[in-house]
Backbone as CSV, one residue per row, in Angstrom:
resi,resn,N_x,N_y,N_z,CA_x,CA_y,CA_z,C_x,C_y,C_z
1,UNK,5.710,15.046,18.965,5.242,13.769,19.497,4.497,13.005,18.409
2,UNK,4.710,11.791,17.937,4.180,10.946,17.347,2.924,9.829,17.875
3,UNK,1.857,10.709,17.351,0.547,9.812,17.964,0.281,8.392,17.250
4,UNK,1.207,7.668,16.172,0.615,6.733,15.480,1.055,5.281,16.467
5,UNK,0.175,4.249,16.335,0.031,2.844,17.066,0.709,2.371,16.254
6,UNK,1.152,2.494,14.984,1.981,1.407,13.921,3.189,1.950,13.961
7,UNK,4.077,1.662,13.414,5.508,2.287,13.132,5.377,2.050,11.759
8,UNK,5.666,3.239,10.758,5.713,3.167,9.393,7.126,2.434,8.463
9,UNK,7.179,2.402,7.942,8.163,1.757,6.809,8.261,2.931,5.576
10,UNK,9.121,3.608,5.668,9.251,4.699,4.469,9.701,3.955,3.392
11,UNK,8.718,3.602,1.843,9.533,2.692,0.974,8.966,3.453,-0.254
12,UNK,10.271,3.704,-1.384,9.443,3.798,-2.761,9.530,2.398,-3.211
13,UNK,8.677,1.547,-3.706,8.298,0.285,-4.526,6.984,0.641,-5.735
14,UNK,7.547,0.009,-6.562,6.101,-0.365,-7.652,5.154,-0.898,-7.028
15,UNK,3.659,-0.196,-7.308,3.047,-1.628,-6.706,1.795,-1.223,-7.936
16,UNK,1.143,-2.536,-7.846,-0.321,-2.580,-9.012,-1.227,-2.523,-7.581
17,UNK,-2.463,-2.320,-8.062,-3.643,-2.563,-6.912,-4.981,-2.776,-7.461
18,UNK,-5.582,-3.372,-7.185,-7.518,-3.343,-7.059,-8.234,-2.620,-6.375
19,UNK,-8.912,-1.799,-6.909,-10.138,-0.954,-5.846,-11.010,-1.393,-5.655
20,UNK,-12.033,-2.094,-4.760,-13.395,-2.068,-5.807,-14.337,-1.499,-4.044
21,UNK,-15.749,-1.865,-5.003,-16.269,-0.860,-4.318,-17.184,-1.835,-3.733
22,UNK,-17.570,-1.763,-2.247,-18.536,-3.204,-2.151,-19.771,-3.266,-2.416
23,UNK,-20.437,-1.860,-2.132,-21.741,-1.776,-2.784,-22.206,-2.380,-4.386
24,UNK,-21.262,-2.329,-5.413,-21.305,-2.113,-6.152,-20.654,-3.378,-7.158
25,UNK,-19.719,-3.631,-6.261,-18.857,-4.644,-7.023,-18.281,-3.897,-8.245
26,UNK,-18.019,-2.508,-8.327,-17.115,-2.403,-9.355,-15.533,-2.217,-8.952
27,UNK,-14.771,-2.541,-9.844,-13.198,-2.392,-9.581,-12.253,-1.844,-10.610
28,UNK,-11.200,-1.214,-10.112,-10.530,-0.766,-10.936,-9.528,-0.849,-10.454
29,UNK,-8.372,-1.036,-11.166,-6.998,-1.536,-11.060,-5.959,-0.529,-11.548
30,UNK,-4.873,-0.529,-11.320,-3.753,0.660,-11.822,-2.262,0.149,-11.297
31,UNK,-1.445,1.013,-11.211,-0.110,1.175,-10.738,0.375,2.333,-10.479
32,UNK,1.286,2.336,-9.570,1.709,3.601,-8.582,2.827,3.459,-8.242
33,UNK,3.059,3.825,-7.083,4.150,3.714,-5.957,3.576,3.990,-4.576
34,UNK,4.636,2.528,-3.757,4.341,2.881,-2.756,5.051,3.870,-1.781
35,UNK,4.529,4.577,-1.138,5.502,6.023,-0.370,5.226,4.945,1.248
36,UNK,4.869,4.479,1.770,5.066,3.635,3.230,3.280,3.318,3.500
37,UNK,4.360,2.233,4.036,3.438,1.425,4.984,3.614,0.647,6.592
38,UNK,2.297,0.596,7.141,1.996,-0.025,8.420,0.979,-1.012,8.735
39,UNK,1.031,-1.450,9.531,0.081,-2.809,10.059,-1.285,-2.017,10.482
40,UNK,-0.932,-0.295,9.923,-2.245,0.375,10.221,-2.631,0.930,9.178
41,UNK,-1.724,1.032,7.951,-2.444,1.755,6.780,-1.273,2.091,5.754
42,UNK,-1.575,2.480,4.431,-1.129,2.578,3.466,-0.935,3.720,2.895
43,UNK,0.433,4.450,2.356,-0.006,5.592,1.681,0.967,5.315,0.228
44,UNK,0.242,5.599,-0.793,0.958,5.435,-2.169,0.225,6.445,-3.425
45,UNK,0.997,6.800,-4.082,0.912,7.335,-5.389,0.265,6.913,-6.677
46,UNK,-0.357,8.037,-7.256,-1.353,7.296,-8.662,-1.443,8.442,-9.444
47,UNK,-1.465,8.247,-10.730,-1.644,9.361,-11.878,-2.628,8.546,-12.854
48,UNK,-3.596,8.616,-13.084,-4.425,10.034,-12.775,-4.963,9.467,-10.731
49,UNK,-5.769,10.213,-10.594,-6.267,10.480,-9.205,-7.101,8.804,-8.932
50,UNK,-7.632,8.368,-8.207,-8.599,6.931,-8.145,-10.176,8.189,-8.171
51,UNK,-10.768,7.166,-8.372,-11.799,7.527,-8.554,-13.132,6.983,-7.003
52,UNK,-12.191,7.907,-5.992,-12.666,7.502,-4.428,-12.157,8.977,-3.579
53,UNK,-12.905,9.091,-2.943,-12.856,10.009,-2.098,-12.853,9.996,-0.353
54,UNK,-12.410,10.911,0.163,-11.818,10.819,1.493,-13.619,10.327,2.507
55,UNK,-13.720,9.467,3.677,-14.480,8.924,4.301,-14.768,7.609,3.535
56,UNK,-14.329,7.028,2.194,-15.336,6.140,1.348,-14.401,4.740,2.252
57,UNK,-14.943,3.422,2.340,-14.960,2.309,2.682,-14.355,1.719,1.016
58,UNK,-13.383,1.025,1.007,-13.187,0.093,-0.322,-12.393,-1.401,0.152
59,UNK,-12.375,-2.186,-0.962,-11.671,-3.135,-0.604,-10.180,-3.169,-1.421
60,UNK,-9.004,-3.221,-0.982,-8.010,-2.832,-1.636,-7.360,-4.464,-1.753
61,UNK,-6.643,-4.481,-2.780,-5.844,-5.391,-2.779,-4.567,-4.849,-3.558
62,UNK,-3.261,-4.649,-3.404,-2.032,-4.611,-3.476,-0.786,-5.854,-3.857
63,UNK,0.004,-5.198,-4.755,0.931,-6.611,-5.298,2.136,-5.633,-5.364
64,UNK,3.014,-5.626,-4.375,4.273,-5.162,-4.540,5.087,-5.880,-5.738
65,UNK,5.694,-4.857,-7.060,6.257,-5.261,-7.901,8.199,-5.558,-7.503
66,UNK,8.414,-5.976,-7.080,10.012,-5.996,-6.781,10.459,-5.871,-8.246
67,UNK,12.026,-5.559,-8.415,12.399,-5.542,-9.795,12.797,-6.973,-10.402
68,UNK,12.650,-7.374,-11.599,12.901,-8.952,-12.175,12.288,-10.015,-11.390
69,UNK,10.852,-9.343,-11.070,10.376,-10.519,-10.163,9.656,-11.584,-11.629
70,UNK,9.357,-12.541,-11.098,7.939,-13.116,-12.027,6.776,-12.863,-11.490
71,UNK,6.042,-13.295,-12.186,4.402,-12.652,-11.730,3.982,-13.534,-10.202
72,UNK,4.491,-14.674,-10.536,4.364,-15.556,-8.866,4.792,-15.013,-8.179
73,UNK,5.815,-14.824,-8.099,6.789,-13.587,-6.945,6.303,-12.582,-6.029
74,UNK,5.213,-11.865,-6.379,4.882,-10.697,-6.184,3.851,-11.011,-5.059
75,UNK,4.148,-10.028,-3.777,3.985,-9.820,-2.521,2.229,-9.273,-2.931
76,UNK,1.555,-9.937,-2.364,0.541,-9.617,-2.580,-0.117,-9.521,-1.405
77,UNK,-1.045,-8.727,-0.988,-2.353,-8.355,0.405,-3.410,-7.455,-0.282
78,UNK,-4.263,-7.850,0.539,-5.828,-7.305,0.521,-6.259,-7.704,2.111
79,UNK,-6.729,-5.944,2.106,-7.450,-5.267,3.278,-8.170,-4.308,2.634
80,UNK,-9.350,-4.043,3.726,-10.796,-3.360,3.767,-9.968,-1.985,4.630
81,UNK,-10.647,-1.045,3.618,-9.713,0.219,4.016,-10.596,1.636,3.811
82,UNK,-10.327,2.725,4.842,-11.201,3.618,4.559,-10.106,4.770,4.148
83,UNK,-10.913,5.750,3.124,-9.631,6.463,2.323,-9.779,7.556,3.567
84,UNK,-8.332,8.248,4.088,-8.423,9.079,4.771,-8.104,10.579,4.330
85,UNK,-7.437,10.792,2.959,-7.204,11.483,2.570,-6.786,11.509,1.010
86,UNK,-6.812,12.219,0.005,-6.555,12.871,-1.297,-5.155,13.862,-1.047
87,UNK,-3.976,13.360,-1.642,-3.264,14.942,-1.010,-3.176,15.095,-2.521
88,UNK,-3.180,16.331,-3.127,-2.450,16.835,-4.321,-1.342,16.399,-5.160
89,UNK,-1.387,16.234,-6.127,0.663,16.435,-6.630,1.347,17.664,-5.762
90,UNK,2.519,17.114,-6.202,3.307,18.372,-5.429,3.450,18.884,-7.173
91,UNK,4.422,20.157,-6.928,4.663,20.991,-7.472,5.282,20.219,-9.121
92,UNK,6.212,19.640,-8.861,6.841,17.998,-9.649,6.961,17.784,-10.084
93,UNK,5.613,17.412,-9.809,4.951,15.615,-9.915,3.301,15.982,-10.452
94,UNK,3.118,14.876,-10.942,1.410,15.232,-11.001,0.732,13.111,-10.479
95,UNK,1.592,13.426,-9.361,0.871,11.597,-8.751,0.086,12.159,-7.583
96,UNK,-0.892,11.928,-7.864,-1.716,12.345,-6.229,-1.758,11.004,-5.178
97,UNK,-1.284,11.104,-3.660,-1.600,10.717,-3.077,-2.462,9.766,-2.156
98,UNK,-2.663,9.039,-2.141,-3.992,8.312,-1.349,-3.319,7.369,-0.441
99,UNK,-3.907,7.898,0.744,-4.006,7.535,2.265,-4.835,6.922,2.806
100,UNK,-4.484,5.603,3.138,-5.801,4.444,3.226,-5.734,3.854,4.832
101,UNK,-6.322,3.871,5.376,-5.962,3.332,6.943,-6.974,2.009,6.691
102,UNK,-6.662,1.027,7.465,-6.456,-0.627,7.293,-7.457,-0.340,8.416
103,UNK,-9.081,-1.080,8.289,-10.346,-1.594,8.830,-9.718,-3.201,9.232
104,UNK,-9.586,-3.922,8.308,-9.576,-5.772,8.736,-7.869,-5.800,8.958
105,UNK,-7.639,-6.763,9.518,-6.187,-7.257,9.561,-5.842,-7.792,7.752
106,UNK,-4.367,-7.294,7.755,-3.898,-7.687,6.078,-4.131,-9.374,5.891
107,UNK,-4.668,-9.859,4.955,-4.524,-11.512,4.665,-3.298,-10.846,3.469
108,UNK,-2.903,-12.516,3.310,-1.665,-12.492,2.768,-1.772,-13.578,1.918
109,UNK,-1.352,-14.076,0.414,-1.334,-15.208,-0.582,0.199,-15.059,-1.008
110,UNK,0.753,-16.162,-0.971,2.050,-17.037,-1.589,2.901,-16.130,-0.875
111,UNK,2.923,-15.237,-0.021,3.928,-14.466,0.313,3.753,-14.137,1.792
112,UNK,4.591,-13.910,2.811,4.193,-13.511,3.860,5.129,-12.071,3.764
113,UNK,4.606,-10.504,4.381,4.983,-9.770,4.680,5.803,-9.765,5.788
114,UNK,7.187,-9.261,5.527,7.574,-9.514,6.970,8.154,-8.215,7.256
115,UNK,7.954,-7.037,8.043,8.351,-6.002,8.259,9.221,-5.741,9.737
116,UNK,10.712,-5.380,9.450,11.402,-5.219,10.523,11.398,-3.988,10.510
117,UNK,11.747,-3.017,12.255,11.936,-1.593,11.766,13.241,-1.676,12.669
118,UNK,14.382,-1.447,12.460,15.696,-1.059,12.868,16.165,0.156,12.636
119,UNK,17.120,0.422,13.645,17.800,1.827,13.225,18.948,1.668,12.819
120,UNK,18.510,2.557,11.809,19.871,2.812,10.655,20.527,4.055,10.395
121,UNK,21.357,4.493,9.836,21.948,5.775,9.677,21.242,6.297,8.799
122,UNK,21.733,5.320,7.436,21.151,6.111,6.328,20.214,5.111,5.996
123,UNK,19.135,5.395,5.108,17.931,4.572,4.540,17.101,4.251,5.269
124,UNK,16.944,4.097,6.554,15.980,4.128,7.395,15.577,2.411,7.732
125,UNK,14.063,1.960,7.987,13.684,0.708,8.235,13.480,0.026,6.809
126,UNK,13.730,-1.521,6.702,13.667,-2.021,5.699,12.547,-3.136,5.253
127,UNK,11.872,-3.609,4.371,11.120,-4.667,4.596,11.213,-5.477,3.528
128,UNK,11.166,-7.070,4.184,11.807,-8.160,3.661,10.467,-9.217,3.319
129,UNK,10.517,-9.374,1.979,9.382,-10.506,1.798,10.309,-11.639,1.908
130,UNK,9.310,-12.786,2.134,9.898,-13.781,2.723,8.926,-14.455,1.824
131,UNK,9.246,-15.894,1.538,8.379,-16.874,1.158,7.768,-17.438,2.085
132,UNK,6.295,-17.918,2.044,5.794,-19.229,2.975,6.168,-20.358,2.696
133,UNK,6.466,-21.299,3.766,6.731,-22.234,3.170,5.241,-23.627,3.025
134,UNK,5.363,-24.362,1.821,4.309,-25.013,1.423,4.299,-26.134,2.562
């Protein structure tokens, strides 16, 4: 039985991100991959580890890299997120994990997220950035 309120999106994508910390105002930035997402939370990949731990409050901001995008292009959100978990590398890999569940609703700049979930055979649900229009 599946207890989650969101329906996930299984996706590998590039993505860059911002951490920062609110107490503190410090931030740190990187690139990963994203392993899926929901209108409830985030889980993606990082080498080396972030420098945050499971219960901490941060403010995240995210820029999905599509391939041959330009820098305008890029799907961007920021949400207030509490880390729920650290998982390990696997055996692999040496990208550890981080599992972020979504506190504020996602805001969104030059891009609107638009996530369909359909059933498919193979590849599963897909998600489609869309432009806003001006």
């Amino acid at each position: 039985m599946n207890k989650r309120r969101h329906p996930r999106l299984h996706l590998e994508l590039p993505i860059r991100f911002i951490v920062a910390q609110p107490e503190t105002r410090d931030c740190q930035d990187g690139e990963g991959m994203l392993k899926d997402i929901s209108c409830g939370g985030i889980l993606f990949q990082v080498e080396p580890p972030l420098p945050v731990e499971p219960g901490q409050i941060r403010e995240f901001s995210f820029f999905l890299v599509p391939e041959n995008a330009a820098p305008r292009d890029l799907t961007h959100f920021h949400a207030q997120g509490l880390v729920l978990r650290i998982d390990p590398p696997d055996q692999d890999s040496s990208a550890y994990g981080v599992a972020v569940q979504f506190l504020s609703a996602l805001t969104k700049e030059d891009v609107t997220i638009k996530m369909t979930i359909s059933p498919q055979p193979r590849g599963g649900p897909q998600a489609t950035p869309v432009r806003q229009k001006p």
